[in-house]
The first five atom37 places (N, CA, C, CB, O) and aatype in JSON, in Angstrom:
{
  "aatype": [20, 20, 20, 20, 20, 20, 20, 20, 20, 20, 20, 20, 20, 20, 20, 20, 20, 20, 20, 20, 20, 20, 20, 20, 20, 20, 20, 20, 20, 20, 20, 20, 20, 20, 20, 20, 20, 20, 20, 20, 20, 20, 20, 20, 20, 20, 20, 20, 20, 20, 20, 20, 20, 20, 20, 20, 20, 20, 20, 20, 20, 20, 20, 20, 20, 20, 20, 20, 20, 20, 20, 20, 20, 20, 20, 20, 20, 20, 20, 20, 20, 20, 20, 20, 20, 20, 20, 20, 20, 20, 20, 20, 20, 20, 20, 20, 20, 20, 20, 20, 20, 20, 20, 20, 20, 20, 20, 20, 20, 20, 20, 20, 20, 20, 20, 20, 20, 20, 20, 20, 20, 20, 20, 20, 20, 20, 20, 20, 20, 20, 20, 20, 20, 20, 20, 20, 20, 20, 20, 20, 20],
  "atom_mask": [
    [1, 1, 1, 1, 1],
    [1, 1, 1, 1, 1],
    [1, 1, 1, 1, 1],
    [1, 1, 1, 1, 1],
    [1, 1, 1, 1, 1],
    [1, 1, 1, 1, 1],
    [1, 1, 1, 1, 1],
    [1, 1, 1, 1, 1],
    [1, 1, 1, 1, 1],
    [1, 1, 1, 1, 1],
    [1, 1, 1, 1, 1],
    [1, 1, 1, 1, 1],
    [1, 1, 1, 1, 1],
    [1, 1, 1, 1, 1],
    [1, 1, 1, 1, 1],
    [1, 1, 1, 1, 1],
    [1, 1, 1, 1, 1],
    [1, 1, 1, 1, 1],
    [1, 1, 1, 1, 1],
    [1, 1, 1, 1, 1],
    [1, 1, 1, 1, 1],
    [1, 1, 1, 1, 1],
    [1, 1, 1, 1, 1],
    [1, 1, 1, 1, 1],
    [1, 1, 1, 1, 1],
    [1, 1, 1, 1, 1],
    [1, 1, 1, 1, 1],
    [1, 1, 1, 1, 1],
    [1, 1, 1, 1, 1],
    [1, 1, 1, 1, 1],
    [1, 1, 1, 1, 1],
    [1, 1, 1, 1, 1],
    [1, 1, 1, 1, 1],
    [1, 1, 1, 1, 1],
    [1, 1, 1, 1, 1],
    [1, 1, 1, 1, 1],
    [1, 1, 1, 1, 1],
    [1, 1, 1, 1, 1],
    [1, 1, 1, 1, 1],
    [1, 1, 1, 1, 1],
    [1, 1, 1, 1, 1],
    [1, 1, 1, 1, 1],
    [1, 1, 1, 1, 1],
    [1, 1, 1, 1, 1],
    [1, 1, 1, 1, 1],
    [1, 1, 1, 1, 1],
    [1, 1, 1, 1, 1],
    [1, 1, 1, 1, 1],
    [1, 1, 1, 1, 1],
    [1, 1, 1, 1, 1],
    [1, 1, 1, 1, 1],
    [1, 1, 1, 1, 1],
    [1, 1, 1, 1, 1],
    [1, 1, 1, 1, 1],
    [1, 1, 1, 1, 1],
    [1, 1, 1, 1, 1],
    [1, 1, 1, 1, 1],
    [1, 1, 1, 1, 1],
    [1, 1, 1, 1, 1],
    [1, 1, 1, 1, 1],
    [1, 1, 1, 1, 1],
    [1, 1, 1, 1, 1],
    [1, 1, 1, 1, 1],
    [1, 1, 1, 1, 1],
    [1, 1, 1, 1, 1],
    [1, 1, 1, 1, 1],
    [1, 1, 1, 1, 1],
    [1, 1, 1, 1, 1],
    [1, 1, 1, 1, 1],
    [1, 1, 1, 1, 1],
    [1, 1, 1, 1, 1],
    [1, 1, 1, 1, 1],
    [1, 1, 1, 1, 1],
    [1, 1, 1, 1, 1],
    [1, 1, 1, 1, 1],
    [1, 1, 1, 1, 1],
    [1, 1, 1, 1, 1],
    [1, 1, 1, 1, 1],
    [1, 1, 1, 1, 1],
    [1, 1, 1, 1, 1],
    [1, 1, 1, 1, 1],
    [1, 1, 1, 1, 1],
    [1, 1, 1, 1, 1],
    [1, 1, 1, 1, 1],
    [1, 1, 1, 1, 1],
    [1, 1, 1, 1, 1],
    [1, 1, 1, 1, 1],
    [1, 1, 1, 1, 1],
    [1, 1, 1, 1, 1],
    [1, 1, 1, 1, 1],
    [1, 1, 1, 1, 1],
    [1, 1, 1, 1, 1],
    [1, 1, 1, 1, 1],
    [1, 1, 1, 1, 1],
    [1, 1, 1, 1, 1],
    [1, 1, 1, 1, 1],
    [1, 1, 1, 1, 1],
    [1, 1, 1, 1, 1],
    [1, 1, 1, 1, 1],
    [1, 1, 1, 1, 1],
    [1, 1, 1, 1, 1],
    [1, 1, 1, 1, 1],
    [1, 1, 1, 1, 1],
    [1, 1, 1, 1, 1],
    [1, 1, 1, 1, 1],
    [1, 1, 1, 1, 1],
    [1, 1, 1, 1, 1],
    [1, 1, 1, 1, 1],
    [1, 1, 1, 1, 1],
    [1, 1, 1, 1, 1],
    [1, 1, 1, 1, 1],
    [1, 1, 1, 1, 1],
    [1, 1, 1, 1, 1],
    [1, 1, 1, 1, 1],
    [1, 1, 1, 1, 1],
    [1, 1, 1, 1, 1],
    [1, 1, 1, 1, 1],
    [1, 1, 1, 1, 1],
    [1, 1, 1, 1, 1],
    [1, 1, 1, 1, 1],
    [1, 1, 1, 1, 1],
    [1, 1, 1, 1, 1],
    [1, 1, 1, 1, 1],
    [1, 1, 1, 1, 1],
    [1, 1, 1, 1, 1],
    [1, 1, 1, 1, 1],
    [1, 1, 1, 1, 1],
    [1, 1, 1, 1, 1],
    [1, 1, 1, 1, 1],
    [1, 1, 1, 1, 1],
    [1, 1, 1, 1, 1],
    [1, 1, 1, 1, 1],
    [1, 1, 1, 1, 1],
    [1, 1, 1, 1, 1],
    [1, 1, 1, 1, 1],
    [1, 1, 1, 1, 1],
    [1, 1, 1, 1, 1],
    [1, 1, 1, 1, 1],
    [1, 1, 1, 1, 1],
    [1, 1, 1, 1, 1],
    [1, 1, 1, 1, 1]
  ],
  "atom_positions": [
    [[46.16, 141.36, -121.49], [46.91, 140.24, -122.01], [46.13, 139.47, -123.08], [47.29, 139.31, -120.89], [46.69, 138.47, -123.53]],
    [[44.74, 139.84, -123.62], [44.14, 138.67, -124.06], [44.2, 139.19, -125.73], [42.5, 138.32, -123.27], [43.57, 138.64, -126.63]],
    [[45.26, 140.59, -125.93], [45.47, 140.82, -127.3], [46.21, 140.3, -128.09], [45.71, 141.74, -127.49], [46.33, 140.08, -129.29]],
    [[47.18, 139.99, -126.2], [48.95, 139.36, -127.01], [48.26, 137.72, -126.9], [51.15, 139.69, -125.58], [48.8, 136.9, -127.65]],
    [[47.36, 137.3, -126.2], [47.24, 135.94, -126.48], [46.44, 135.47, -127.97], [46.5, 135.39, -125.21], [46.4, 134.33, -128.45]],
    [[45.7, 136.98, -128.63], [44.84, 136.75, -129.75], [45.62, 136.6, -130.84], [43.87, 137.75, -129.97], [45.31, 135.89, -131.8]],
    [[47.07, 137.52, -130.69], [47.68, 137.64, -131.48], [48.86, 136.31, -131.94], [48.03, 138.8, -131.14], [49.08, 136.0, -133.11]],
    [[49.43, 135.73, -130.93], [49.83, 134.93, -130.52], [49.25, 133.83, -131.32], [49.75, 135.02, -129.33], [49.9, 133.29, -132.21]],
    [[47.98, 133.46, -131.0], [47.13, 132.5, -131.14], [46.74, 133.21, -132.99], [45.77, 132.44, -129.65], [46.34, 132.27, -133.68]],
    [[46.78, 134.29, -133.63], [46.91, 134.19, -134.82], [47.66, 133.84, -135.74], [46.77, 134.78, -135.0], [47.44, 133.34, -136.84]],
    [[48.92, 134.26, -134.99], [49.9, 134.09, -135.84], [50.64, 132.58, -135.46], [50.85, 135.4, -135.73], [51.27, 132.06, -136.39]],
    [[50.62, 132.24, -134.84], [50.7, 130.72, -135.29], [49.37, 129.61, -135.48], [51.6, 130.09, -134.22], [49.22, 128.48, -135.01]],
    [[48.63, 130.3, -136.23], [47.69, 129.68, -136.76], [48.05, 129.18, -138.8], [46.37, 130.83, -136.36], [48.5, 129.97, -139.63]],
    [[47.74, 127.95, -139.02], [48.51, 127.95, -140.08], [47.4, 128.13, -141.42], [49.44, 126.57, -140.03], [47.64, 127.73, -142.56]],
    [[46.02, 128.89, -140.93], [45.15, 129.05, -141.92], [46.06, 131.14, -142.28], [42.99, 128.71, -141.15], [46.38, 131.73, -143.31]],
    [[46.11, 131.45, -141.07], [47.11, 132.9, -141.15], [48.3, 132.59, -142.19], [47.92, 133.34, -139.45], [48.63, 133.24, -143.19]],
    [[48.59, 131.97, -141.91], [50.11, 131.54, -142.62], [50.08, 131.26, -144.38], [50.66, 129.88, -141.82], [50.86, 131.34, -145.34]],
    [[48.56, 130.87, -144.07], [48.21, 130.28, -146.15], [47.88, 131.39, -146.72], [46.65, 129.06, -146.69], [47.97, 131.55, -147.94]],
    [[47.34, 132.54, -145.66], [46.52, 133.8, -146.3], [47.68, 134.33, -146.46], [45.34, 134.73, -145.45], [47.96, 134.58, -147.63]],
    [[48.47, 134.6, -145.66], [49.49, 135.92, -145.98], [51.04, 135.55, -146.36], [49.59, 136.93, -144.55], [51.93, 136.39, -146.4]],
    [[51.19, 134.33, -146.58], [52.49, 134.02, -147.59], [52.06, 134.56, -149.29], [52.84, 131.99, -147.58], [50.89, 134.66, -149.66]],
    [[53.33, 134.9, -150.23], [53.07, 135.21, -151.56], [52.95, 134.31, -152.37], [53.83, 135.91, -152.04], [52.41, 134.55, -153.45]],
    [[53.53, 132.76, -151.98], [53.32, 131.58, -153.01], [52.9, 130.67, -151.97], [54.7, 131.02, -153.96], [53.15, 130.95, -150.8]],
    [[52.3, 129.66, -152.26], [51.54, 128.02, -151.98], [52.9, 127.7, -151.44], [50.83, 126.79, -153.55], [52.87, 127.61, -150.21]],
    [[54.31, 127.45, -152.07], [55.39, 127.17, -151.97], [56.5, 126.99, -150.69], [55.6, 127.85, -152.68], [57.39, 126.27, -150.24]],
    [[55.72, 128.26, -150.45], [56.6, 129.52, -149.3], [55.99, 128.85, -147.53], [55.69, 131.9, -149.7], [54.89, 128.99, -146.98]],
    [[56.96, 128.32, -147.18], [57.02, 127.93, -145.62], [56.6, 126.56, -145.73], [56.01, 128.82, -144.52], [55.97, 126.25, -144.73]],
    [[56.7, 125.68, -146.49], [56.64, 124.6, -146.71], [57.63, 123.71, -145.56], [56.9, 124.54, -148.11], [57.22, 122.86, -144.77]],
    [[58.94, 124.13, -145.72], [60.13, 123.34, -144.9], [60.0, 123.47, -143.28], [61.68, 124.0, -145.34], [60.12, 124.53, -142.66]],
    [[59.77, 122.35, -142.79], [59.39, 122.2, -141.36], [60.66, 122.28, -140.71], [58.61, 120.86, -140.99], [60.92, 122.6, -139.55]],
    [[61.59, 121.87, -141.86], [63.54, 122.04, -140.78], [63.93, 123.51, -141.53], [65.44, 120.26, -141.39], [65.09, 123.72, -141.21]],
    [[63.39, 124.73, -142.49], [63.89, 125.94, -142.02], [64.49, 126.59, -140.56], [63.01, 126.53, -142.3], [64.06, 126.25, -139.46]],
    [[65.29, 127.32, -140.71], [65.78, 127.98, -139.52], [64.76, 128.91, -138.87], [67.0, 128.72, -139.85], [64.78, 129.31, -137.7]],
    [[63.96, 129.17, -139.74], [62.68, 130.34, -139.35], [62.02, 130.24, -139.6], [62.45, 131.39, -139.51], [61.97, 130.39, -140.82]],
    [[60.72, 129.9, -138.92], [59.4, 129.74, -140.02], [58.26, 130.94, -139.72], [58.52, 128.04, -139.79], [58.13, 131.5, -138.63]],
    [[57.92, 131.05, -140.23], [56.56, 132.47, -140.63], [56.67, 132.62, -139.31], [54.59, 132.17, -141.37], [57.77, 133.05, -138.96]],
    [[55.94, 132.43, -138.48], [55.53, 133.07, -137.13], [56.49, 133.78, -137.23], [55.39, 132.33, -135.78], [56.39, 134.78, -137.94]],
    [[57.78, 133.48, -136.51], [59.29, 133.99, -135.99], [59.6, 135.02, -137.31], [60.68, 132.48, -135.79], [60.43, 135.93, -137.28]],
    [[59.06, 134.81, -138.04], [59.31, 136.46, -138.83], [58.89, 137.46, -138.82], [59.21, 136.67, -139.85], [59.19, 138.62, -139.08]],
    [[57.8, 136.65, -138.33], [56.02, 137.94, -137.71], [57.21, 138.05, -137.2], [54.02, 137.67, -136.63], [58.14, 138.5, -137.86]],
    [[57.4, 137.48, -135.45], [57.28, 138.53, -134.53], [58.81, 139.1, -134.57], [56.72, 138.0, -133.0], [59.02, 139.98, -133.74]],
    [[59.59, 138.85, -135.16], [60.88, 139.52, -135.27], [60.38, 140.85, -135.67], [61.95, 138.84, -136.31], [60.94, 141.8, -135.13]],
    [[59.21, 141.16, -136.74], [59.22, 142.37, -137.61], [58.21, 142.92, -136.47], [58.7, 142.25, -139.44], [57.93, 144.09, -136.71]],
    [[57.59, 142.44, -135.35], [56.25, 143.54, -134.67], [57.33, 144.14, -133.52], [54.4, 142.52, -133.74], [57.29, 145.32, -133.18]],
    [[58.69, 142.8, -132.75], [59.45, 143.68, -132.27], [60.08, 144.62, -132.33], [59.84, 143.46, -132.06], [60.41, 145.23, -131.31]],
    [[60.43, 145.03, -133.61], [61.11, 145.64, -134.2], [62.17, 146.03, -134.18], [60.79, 146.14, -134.32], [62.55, 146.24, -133.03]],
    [[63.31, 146.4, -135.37], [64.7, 146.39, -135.08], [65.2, 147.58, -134.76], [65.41, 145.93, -136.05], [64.89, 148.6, -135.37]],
    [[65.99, 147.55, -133.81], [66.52, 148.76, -133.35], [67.6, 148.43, -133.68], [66.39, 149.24, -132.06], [67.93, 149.08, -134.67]],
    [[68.47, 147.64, -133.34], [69.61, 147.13, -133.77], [70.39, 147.34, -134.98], [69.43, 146.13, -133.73], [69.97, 148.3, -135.63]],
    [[71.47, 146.7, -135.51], [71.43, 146.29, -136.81], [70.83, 144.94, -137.12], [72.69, 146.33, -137.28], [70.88, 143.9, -136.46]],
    [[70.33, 145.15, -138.09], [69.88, 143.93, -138.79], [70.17, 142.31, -138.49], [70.34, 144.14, -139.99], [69.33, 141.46, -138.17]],
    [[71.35, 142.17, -138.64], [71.98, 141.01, -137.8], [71.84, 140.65, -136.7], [72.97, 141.01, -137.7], [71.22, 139.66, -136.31]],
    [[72.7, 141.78, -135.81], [72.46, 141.67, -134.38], [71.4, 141.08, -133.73], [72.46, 142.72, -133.94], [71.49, 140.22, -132.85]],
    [[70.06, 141.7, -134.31], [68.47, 141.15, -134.33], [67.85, 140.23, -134.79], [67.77, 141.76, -134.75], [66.67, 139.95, -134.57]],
    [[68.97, 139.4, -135.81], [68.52, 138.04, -135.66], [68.99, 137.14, -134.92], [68.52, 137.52, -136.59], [68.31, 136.23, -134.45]],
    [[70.77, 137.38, -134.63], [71.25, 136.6, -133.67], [70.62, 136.95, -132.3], [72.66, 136.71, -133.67], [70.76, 136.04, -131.48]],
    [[69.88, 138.2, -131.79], [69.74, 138.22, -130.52], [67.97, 136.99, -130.63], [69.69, 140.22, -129.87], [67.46, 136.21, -129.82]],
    [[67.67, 137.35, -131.82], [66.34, 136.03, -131.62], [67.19, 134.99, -131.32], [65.23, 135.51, -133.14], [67.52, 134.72, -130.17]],
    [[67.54, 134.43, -132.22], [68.3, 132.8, -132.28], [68.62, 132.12, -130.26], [70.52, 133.15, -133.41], [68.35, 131.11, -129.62]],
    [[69.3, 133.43, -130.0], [69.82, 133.13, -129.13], [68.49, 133.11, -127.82], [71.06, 134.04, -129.1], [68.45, 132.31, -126.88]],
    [[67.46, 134.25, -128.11], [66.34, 134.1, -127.31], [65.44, 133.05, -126.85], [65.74, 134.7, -127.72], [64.99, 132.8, -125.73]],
    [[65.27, 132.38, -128.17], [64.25, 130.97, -128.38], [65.12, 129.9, -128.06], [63.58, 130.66, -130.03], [64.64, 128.79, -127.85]],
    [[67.15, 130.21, -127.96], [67.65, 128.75, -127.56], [68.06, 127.86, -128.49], [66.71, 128.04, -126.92], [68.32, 126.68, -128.29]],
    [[68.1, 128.55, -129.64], [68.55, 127.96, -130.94], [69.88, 128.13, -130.81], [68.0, 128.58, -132.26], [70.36, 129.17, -130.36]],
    [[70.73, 126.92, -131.28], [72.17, 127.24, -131.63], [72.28, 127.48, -133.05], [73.14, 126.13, -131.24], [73.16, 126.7, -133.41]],
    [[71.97, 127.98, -133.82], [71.56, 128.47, -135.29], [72.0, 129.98, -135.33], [69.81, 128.31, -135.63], [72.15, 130.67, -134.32]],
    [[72.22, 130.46, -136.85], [72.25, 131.26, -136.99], [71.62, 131.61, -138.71], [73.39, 131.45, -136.45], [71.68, 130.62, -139.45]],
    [[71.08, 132.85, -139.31], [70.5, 132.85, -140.05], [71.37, 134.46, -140.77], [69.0, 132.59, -139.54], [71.6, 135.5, -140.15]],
    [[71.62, 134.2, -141.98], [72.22, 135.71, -142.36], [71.37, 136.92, -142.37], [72.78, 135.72, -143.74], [70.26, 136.67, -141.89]],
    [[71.49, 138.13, -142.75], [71.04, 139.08, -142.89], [69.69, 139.46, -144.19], [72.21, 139.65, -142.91], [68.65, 140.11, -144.32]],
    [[70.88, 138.25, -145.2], [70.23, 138.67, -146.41], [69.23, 137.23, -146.64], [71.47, 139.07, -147.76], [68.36, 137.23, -147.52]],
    [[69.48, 135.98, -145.71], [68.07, 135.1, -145.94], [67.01, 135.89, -145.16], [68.13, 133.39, -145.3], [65.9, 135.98, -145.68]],
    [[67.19, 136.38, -144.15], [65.9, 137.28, -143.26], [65.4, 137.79, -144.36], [66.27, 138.6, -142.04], [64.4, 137.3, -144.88]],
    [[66.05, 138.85, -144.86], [65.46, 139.84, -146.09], [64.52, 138.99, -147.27], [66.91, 140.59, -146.97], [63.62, 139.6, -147.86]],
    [[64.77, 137.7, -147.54], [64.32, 136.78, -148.29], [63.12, 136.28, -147.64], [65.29, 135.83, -148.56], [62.0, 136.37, -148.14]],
    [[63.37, 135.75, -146.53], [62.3, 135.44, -145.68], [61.41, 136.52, -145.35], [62.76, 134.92, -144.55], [60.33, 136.09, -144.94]],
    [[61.5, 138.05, -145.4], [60.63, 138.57, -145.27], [59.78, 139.27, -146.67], [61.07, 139.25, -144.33], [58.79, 140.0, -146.65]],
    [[60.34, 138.91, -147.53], [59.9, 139.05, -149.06], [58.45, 138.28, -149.27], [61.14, 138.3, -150.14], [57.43, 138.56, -149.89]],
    [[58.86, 137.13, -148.41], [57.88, 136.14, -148.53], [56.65, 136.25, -148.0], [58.28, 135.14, -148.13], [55.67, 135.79, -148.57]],
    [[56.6, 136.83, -146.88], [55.71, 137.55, -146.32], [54.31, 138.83, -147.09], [56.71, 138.12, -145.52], [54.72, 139.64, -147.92]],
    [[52.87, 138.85, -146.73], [52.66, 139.68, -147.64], [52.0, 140.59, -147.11], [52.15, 139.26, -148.65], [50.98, 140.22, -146.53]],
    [[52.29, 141.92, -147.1], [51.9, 143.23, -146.2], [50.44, 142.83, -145.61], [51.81, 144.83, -147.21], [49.96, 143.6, -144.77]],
    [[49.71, 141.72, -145.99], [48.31, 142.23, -145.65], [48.04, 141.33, -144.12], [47.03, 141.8, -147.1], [46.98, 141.44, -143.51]],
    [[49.15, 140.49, -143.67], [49.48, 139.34, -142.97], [49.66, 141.01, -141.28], [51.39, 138.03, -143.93], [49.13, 140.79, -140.2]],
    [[50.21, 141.97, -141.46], [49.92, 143.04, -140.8], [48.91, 143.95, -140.81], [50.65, 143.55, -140.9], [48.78, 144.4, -139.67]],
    [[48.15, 144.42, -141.57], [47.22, 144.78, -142.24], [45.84, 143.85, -140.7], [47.49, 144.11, -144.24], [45.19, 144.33, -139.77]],
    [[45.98, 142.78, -141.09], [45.01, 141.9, -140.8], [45.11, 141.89, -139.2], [45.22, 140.48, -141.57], [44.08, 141.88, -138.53]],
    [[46.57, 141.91, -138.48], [46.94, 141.96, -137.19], [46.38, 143.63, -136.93], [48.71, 141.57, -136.98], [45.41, 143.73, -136.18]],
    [[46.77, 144.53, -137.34], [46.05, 146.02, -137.17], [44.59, 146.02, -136.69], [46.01, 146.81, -138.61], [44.16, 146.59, -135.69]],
    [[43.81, 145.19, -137.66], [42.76, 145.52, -137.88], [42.59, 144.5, -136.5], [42.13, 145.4, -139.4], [42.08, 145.13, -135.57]],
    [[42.85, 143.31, -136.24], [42.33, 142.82, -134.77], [42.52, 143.8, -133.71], [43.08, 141.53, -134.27], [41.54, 144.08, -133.02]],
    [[43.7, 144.39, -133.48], [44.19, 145.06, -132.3], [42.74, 146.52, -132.25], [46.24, 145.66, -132.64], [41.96, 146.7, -131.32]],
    [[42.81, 147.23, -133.41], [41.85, 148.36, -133.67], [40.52, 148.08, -133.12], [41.7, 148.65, -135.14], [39.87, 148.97, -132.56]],
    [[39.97, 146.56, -133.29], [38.96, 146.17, -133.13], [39.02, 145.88, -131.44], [38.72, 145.1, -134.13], [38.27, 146.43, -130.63]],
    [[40.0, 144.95, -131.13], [40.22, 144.82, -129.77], [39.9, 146.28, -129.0], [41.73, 144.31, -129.58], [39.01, 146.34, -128.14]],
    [[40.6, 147.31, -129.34], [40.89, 148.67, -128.78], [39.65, 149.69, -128.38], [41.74, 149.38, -129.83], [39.42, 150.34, -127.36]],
    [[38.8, 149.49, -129.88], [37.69, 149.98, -129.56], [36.64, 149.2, -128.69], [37.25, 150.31, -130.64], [35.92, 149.85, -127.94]],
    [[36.56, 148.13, -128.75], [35.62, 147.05, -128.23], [35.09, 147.46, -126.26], [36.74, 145.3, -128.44], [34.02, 147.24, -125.68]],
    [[35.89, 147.86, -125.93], [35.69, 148.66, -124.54], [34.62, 149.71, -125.0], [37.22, 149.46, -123.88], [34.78, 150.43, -125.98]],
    [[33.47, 149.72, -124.15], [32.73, 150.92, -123.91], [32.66, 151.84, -122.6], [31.56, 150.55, -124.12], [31.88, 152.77, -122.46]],
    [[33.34, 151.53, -121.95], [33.97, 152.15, -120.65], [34.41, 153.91, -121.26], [35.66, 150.99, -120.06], [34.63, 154.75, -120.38]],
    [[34.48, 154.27, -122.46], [35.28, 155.45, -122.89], [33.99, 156.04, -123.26], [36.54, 155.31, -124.1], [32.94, 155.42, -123.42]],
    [[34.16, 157.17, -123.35], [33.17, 158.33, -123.86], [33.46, 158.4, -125.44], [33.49, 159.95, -123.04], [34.6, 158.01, -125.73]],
    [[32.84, 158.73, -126.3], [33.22, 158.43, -127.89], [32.57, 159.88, -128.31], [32.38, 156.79, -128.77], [31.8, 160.66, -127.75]],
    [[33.27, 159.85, -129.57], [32.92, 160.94, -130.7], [32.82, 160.44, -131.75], [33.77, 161.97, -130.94], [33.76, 160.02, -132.42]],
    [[31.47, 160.41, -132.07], [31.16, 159.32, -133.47], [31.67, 158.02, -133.65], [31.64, 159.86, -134.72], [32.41, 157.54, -134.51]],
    [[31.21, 157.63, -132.81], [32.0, 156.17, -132.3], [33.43, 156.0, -132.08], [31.82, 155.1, -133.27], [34.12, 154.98, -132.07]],
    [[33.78, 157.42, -131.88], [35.69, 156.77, -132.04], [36.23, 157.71, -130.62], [36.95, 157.53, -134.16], [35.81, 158.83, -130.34]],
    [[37.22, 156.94, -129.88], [37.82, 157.31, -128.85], [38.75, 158.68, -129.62], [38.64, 155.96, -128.13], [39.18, 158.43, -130.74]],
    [[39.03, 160.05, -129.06], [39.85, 160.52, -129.2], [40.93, 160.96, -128.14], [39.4, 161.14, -129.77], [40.8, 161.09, -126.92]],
    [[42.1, 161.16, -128.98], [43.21, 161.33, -127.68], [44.05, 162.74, -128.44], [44.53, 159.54, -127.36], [43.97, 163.05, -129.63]],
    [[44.61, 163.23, -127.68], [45.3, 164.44, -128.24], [46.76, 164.33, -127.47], [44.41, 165.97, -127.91], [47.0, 164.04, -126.3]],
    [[47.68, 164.71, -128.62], [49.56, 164.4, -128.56], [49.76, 165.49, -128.73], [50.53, 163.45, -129.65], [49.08, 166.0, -129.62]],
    [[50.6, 166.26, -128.09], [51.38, 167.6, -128.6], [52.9, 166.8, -129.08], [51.6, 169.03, -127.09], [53.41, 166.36, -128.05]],
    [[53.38, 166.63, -129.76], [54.41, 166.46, -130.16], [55.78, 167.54, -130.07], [54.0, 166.16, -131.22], [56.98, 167.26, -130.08]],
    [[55.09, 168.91, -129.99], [55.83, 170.06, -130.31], [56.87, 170.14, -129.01], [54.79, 171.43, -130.54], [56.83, 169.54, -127.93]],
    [[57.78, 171.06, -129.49], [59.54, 170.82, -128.87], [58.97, 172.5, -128.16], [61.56, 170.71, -130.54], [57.99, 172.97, -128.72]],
    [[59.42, 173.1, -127.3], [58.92, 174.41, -126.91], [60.8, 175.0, -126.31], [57.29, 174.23, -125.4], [61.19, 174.73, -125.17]],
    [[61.52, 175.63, -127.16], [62.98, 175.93, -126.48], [63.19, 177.53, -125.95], [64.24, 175.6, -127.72], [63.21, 178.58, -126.6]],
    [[63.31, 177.33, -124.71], [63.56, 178.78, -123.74], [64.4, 179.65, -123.94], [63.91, 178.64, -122.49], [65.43, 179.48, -123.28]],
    [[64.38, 180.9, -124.87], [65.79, 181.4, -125.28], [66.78, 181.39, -123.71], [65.59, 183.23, -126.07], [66.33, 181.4, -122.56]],
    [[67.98, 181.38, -124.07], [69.42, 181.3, -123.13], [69.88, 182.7, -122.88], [70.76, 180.45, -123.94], [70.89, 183.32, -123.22]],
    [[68.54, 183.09, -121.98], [69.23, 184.67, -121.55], [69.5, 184.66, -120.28], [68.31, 186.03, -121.74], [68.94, 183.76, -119.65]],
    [[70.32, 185.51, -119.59], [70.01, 185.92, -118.28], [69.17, 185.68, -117.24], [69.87, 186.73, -118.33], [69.23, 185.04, -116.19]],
    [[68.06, 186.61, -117.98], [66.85, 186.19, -116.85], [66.66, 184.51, -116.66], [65.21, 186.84, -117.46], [66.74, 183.77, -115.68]],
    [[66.35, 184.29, -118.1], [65.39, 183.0, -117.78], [66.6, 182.34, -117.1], [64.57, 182.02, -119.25], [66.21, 181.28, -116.63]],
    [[67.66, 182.49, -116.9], [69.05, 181.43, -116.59], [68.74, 181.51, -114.49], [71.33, 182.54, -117.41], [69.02, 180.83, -113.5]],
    [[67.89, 183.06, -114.88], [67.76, 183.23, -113.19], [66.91, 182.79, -112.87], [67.69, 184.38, -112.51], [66.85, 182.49, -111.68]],
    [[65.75, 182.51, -113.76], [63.87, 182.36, -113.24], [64.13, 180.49, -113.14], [62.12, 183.11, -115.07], [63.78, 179.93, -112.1]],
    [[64.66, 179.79, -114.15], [64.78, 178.46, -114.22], [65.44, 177.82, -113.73], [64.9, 178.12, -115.01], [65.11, 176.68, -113.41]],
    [[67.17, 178.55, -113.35], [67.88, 178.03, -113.64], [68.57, 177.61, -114.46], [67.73, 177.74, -113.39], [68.48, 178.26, -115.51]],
    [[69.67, 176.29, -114.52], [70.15, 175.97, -116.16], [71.4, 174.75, -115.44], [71.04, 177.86, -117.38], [71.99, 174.72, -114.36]],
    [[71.41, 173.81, -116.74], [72.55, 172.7, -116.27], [74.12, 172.93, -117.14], [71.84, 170.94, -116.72], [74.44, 173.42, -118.22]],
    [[74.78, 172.36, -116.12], [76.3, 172.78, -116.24], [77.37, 171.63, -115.97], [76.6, 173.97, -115.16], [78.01, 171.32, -114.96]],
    [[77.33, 171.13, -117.2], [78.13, 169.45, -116.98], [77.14, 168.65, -116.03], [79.94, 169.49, -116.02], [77.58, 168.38, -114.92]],
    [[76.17, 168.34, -116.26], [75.32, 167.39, -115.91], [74.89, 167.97, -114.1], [76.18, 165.73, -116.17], [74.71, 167.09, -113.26]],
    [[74.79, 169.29, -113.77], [74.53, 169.48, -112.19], [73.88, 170.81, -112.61], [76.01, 169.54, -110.95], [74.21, 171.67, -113.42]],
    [[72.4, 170.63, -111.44], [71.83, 171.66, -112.01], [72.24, 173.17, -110.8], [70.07, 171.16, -112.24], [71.92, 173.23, -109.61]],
    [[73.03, 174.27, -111.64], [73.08, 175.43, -110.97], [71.87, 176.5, -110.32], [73.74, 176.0, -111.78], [71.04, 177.06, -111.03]],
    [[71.95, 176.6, -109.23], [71.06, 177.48, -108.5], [71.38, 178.8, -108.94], [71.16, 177.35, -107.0], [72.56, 179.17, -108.93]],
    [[70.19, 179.76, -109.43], [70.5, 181.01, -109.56], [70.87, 182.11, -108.11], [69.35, 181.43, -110.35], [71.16, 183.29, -108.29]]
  ]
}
């Protein structure tokens, strides 16, 4: 928990907020509907949704009776400047490695993903050796 509290504790920090806005200008209004933080974390939750949906489901999260369009978000996140993530990366990376509990390879933890899909041709046999599903129930050979 003490990544989401670092992070937390960065991003509503308002020296974060001077570094990674694009103008002096930008988040000035204390009665905006959204201010920097809440854009961070709208964009680390990320949207699965549509676009909208994902701002009204914030609005409605934090208890706001507000609503914010699609295309001020998009504005509001213009404002924003890639390095404002960049900078959150680089804490978490640092957090991540900071454990020496792991065995290392040139100082770096490695992990290995198979990603790969592996598909059983649909013959006979294998329908007998595996089995196989049939409207959602699996048939016994």
């Amino acid at each position: 928990m003490d990544i989401i509290d670092s992070t937390r504790n960065r991003v509503t920090d308002i020296m974060y907020m001077i570094r990674h806005r694009k103008k002096a200008t930008y988040f000035t209004r204390s009665t905006a509907k959204m201010q920097f933080a809440d854009g961070i974390y709208i964009m680390l939750k990320g949207i699965r949704r549509t676009l909208q949906i994902e701002i009204d489901s914030w609005f409605e999260g934090v208890g706001q009776e507000v609503s914010m369009t699609k295309q001020s978000f998009s504005e509001l996140r213009q404002k924003i400047s890639p390095t404002a993530f960049i900078e959150l990366n680089d804490v978490f990376v640092n957090w991540f490695y900071e454990d020496e509990a792991f065995k290392k390879y040139h100082g770096y933890r490695l992990f290995g993903v198979d990603g790969s899909i592996t598909e059983i041709p649909n013959t006979e046999c294998n329908r007998e050796h595996f089995g196989y599903y049939h409207n959602q129930t699996m048939l016994p050979c």
